[in-house]
C-alpha positions as a Markdown table, in Angstrom:
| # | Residue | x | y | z |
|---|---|---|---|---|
| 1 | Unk | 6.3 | 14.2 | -10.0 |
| 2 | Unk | 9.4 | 15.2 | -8.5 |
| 3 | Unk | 10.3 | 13.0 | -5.4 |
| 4 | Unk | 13.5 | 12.8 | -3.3 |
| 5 | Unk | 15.8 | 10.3 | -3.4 |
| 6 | Unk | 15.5 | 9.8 | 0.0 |
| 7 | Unk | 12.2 | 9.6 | 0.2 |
| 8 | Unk | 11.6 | 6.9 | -2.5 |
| 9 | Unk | 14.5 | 4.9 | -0.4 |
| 10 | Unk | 11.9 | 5.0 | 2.8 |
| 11 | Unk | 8.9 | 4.0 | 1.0 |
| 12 | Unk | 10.8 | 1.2 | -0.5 |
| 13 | Unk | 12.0 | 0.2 | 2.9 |
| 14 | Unk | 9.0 | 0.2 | 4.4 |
| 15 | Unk | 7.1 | -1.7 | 1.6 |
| 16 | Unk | 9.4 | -4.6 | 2.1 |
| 17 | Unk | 9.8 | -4.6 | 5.7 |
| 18 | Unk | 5.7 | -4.9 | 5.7 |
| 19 | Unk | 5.7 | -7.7 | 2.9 |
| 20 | Unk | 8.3 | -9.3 | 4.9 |
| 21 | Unk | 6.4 | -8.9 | 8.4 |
| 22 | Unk | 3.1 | -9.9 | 6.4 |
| 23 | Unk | 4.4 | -13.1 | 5.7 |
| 24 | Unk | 6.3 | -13.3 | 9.4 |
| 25 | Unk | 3.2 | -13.3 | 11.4 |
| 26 | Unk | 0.9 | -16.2 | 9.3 |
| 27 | Unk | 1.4 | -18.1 | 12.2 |
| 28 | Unk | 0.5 | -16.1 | 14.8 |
| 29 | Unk | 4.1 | -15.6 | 16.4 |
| 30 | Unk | 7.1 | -13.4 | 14.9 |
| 31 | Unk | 10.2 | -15.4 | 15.9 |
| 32 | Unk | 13.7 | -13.6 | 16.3 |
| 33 | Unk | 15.1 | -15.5 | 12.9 |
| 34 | Unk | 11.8 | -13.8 | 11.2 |
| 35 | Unk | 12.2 | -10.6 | 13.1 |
| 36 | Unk | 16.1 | -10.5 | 11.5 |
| 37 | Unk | 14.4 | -11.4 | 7.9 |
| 38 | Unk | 12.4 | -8.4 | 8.5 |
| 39 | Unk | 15.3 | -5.9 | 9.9 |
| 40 | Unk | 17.5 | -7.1 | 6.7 |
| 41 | Unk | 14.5 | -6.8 | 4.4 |
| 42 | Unk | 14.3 | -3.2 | 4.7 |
| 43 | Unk | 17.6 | -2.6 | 5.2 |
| 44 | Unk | 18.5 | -4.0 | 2.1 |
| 45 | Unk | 15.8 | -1.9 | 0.5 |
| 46 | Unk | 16.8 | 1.0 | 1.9 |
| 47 | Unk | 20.4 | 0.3 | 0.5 |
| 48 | Unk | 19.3 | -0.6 | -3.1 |
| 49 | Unk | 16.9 | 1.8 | -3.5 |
| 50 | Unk | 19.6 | 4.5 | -2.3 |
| 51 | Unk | 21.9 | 3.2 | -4.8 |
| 52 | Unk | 19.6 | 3.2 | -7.9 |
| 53 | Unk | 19.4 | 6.9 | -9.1 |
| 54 | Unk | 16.1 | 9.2 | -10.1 |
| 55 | Unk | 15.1 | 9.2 | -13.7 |
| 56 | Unk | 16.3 | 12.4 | -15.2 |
| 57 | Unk | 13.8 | 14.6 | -16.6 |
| 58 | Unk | 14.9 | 15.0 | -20.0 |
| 59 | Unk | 14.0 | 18.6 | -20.5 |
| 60 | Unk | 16.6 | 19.1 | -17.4 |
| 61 | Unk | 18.9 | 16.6 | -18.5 |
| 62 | Unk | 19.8 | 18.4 | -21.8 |
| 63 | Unk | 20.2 | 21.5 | -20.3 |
| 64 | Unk | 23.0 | 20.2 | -17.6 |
């Protein structure tokens, strides 16, 4: 499966801005210290994701 590599940078943002939101609203409230947790939680997935690059298939790889 082929996906982009901006693509696996959204689902990984998402994923942790829901984890983090999961955990945000236990108590019933989302406060603006969680809401921030949550902004920089996908942000920072977004970035790190971004950064780490696709696995090569090696039948391409070989022939680049």
């Amino acid at each position: 499966m082929k996906i982009s590599k901006t693509w696996k940078a959204v689902v990984g943002g998402v994923a942790a801005g829901a984890a983090a939101a999961a955990t945000a609203v236990q108590d019933g409230t989302v406060t603006a210290a969680e809401g921030v947790t949550i902004l920089l939680a996908v942000l920072g997935a977004y970035g790190v994701t971004w950064a780490v690059p696709n696995k090569q298939d090696p039948k391409h790889a070989a022939s680049e």
